[in-house]
C-alpha positions as CSV (number, residue, x, y, z in Angstrom):
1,X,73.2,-6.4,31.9
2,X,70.0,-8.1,30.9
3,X,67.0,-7.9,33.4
4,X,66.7,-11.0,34.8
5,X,63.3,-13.4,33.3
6,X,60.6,-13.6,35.7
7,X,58.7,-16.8,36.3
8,X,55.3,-15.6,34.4
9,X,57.7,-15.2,31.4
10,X,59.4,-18.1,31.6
11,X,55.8,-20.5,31.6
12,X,54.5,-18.9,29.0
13,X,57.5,-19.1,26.8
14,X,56.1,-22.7,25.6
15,X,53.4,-24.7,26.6
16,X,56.0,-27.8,27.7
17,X,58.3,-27.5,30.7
18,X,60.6,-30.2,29.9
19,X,61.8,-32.2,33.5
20,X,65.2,-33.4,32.6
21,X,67.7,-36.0,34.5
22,X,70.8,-36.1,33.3
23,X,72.7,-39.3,34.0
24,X,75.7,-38.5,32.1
25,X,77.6,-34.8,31.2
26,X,78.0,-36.1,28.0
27,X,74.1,-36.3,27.1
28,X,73.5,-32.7,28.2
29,X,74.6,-30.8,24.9
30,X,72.6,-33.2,22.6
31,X,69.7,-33.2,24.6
32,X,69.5,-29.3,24.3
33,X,70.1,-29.3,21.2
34,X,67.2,-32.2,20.0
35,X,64.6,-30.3,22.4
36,X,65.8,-26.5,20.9
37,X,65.7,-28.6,17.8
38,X,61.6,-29.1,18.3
39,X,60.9,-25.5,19.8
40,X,61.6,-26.2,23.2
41,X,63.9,-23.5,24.6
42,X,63.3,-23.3,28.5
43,X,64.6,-26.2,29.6
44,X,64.3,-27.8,33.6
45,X,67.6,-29.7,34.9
46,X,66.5,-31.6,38.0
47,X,69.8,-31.6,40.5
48,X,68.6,-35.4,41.1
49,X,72.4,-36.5,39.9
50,X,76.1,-35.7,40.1
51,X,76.5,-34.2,37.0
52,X,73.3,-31.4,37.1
53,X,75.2,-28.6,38.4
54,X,77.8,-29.4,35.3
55,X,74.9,-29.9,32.5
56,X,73.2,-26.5,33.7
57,X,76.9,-25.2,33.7
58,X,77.5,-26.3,30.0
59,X,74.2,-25.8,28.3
60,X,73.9,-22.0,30.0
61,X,77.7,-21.4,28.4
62,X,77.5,-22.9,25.0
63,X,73.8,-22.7,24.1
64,X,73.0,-19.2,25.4
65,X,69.6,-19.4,23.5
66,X,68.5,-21.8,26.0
67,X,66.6,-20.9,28.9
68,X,68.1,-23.3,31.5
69,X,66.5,-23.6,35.1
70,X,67.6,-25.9,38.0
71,X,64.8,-28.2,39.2
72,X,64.5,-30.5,42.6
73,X,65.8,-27.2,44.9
74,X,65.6,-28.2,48.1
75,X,67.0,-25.4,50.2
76,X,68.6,-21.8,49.4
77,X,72.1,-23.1,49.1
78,X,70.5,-25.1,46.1
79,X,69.4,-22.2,44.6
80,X,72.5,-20.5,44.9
81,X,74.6,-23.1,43.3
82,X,72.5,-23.5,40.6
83,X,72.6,-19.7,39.7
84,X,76.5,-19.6,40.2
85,X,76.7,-22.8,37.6
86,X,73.8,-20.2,35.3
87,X,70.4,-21.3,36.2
88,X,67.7,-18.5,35.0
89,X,65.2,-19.7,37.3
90,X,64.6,-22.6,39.7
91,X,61.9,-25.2,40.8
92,X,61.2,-27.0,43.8
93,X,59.0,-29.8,44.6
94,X,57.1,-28.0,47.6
95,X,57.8,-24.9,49.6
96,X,59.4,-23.9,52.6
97,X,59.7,-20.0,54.6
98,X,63.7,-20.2,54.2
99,X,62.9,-21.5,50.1
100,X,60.6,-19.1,50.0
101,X,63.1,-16.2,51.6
102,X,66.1,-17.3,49.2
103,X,67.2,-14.4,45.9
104,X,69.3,-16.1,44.0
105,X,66.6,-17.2,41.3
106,X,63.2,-16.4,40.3
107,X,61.6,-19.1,41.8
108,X,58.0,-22.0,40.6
109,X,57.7,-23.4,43.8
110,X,55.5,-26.5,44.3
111,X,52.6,-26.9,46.1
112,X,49.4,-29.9,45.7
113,X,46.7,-28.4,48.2
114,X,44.8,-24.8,48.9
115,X,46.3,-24.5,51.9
116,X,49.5,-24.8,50.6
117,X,49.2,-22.1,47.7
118,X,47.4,-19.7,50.2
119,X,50.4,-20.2,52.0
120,X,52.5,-19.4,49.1
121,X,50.2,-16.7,48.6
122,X,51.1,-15.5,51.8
123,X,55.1,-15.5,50.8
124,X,54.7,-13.9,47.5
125,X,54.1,-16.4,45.1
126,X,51.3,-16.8,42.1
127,X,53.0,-18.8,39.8
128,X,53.1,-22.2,41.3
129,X,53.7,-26.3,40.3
130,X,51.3,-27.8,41.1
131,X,52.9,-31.1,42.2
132,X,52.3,-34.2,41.8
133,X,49.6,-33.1,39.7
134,X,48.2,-36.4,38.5
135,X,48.4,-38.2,42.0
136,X,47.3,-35.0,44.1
137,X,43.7,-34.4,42.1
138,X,44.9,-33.6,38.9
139,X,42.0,-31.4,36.6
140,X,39.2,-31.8,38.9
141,X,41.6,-30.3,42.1
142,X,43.5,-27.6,39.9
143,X,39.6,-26.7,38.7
144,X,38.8,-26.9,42.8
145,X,41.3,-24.5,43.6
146,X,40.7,-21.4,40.8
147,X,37.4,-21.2,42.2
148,X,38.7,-19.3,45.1
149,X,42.3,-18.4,44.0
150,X,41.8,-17.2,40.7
151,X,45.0,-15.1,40.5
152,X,47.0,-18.3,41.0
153,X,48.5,-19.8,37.6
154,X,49.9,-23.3,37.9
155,X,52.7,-25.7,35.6
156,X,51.0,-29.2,36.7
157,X,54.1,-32.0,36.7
158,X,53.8,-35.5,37.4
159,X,51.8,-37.7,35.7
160,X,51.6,-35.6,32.9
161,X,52.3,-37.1,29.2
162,X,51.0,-36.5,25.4
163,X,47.6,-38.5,26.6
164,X,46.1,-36.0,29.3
165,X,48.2,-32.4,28.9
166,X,45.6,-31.0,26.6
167,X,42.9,-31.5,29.6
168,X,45.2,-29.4,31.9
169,X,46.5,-26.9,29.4
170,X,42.4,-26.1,28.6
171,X,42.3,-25.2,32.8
172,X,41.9,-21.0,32.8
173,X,44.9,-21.2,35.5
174,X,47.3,-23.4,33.6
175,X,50.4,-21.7,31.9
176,X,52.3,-24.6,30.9
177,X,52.8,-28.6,32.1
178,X,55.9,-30.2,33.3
179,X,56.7,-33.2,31.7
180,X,59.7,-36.0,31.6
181,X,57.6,-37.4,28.4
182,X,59.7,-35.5,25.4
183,X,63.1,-36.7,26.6
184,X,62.6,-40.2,28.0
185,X,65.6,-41.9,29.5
186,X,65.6,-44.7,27.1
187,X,65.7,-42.4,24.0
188,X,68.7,-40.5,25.9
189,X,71.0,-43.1,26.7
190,X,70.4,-44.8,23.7
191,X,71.0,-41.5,21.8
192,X,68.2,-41.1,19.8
193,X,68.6,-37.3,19.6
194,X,66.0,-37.2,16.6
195,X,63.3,-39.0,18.4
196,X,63.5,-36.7,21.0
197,X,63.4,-33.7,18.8
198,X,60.6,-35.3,17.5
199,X,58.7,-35.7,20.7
200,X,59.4,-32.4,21.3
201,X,58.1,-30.5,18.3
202,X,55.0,-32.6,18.8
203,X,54.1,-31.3,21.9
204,X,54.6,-28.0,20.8
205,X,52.4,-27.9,17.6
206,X,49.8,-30.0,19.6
207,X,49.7,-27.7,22.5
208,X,50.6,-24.4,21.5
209,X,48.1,-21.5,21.0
């Protein structure tokens, strides 16, 4: 049996955490593929609609390669559905002490002020999203913060795109960002698989290294 990844692995496998919603089971094979496809193996499947559970299901079956983790976990019954369907590791918007408690899945829990990630901190955590990173301070607050808490290491998501990633991925506690930007909805249901492989191996040789 493999040893399961840890988070630290997991955001410093690339330097792009792709934020995926999947509208349709169909899209979810060609979408790994066309992000694998431009380097991007870890790859985040936000339970936002019906078919998540299914996508994480079939991309952790027929792409083993991939890294597949379950995004918007809300509560530990979340967590343990998304590792039954194959998730490798799970994100959540903030953090809560029964989240915090759960074992199914190594866990990037989000969190947008100190008191926040001291209480994370407090619950085991130093690998954190920093969430929504644009709206809650963005550079200047994740700067803030590794004054004090310098054995903290964030993925900043929301707001983030090609424009301003490089200005958080230059941040001493910045792993990785967390993006939507390399597999934009239109692109996907208008299946333009090459554009999105093409977003995505941009991002990589642009921010990787």
């Amino acid at each position: 049996m493999t040893k399961p990844l840890d988070v630290h692995t997991i955001m410093t496998t690339g330097p792009v955490l792709p934020v995926m919603v999947i509208p349709d089971i169909e899209m979810a094979l060609p979408l790994a593929d066309a992000l694998m496809a431009g380097g991007i193996k870890v790859l985040e499947i936000t339970l936002r609609t019906d078919c998540a559970l299914d996508a994480i299901k079939l991309i952790a079956k027929e792409r083993p390669d991939a890294i597949v983790g379950a995004g918007t976990l809300l509560t530990p019954k979340d967590a343990e559905k998304a590792a039954e369907a194959g998730a490798k590791f799970g994100v959540s918007p903030g953090l809560t002490k029964t989240l915090a408690k759960q074992d199914s899945l190594p866990l990037l829990p989000g969190v947008s002020t100190a008191s926040e990630v001291m209480k994370a901190l407090e619950w085991g955590f130093e690998r954190l999203k920093f969430f929504p990173a644009v709206p809650a301070g963005g550079v200047p607050m994740l700067k803030g913060i590794g004054g004090p808490l310098p054995q903290v290491k964030f993925c900043p998501t929301g707001g983030i795109g090609l424009n301003n990633a490089a200005d958080f991925l230059a941040l001493d506690n910045v792993l990785c960002v967390g993006g939507s930007w390399v597999a934009p909805e239109k692109a996907m249901k208008e299946g333009q698989w090459g554009e999105i492989s093409k977003l995505a191996a941009e991002a990589v040789q642009k921010f990787a290294g």
